[in-house]
C-alpha positions in Angstrom: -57.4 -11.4 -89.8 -59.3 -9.3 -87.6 -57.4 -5.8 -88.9 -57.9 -7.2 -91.9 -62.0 -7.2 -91.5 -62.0 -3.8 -89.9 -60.1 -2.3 -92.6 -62.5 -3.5 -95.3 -65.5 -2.9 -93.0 -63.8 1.1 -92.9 -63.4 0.8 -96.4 -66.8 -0.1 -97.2 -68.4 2.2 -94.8 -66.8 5.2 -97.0 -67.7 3.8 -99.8 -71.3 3.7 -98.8 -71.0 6.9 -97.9 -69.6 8.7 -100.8 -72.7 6.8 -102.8 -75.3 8.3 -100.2 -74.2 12.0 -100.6 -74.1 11.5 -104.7 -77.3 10.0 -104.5 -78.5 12.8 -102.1 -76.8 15.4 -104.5 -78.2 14.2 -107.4 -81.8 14.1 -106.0 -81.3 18.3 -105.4 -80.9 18.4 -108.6 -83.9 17.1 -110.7 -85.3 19.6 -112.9 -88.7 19.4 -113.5 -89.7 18.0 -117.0 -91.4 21.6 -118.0 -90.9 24.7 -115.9 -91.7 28.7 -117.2 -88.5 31.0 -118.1 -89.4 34.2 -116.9 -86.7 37.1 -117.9 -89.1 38.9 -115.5 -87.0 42.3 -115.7 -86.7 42.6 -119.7 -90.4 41.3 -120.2 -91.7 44.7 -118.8 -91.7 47.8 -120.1 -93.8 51.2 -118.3 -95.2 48.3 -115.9 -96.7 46.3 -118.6 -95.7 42.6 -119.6 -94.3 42.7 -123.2 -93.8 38.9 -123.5 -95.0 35.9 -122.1 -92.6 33.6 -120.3 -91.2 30.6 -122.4 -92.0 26.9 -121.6 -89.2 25.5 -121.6 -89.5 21.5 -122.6 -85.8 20.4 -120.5 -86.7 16.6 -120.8 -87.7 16.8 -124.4 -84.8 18.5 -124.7 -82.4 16.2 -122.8 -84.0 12.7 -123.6 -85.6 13.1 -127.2 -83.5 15.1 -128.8 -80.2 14.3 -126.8 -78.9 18.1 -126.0 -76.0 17.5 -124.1 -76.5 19.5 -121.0 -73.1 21.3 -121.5 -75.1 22.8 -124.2 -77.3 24.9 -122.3 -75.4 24.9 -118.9 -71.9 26.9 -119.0 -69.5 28.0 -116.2 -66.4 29.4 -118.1 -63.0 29.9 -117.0 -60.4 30.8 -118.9 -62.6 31.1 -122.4 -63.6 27.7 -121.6 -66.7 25.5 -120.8 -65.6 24.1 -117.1 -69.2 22.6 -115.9 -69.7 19.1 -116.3 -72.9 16.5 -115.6 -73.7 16.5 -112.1 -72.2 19.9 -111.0 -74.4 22.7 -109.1 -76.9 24.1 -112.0 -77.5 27.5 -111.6 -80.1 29.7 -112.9 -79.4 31.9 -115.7 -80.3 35.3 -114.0 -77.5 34.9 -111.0 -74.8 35.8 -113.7 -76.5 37.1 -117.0 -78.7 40.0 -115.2 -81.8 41.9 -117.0 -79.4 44.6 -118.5 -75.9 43.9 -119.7 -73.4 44.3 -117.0 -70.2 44.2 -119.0 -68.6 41.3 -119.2 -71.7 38.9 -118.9 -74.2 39.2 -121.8 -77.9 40.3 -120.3 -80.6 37.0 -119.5 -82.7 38.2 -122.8 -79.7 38.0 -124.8 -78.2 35.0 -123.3 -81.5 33.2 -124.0 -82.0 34.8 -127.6 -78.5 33.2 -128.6 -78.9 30.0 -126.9 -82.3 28.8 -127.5 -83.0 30.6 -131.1 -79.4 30.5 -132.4 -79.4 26.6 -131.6 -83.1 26.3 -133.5 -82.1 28.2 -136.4 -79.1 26.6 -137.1 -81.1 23.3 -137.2 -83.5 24.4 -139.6 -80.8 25.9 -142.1 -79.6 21.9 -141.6 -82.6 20.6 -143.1 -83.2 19.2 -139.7 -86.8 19.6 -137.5 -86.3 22.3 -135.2 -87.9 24.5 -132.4 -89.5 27.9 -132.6 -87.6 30.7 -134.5 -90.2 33.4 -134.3 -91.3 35.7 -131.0 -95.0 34.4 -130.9 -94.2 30.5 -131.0 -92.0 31.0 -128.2 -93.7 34.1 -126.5 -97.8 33.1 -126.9 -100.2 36.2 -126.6 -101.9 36.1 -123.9 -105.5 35.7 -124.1 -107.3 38.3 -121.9 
């Protein structure tokens, strides 16, 4: 009886545990609801700003109008989407860089395709979309 209890007790103990370092995981990872996408490197040109960063609206995105996060966040091996809900997030500059670097398309490009593609194609649906254009993604600054 008593190996019995201290198995489950073990049992239990490692259970608790594996929720506590989810939990713990999963807290590093919250995103806030808004945050600025700044391609810093492409958006200059001679030292000047050519475009404004993009506010990017992730929990309109995620929670009204249910993107899948696989959507947006890729890992690919093999010609195929590997990441999964709850796996590290990276940003998009550590592998797309400001200029294309072979096989990995540049961050401006890697945005463009993502972001505008996914927008356009909703609005050839019929359906409400996002921005299509540079200046409703990319406001002028006022100065």
């Amino acid at each position: 009886m008593k190996k019995n209890l201290s198995v489950l007790s073990v049992i239990v103990a490692f259970v608790f545990s594996l929720g506590l370092v989810a939990w713990v995981y999963a807290a590093d990872q919250k995103v806030a609801d808004t945050f600025k996408i700044d391609n810093d490197k492409a958006l200059f040109k001679d030292g000047k700003r050519t475009k404004t960063p993009v506010e990017m609206t992730h929990k309109k995105h995620a929670e009204v109008h249910k993107i899948a996060c696989a959507e947006c966040h890729h890992v690919y091996k093999d010609g195929k989407n590997t990441w999964k809900q709850g796996d590290k997030v990276q940003k998009c500059g550590e592998c797309h860089k400001a200029a294309d670097q072979g096989k990995t398309m540049s961050l401006q490009l890697a945005y463009h395709k993502n972001c505008k593609d996914c927008h356009t194609k909703l609005k050839t649906e019929g359906k409400k979309t996002g921005p299509t254009v540079c200046a409703q993604c990319h406001p002028v600054e006022k100065k």
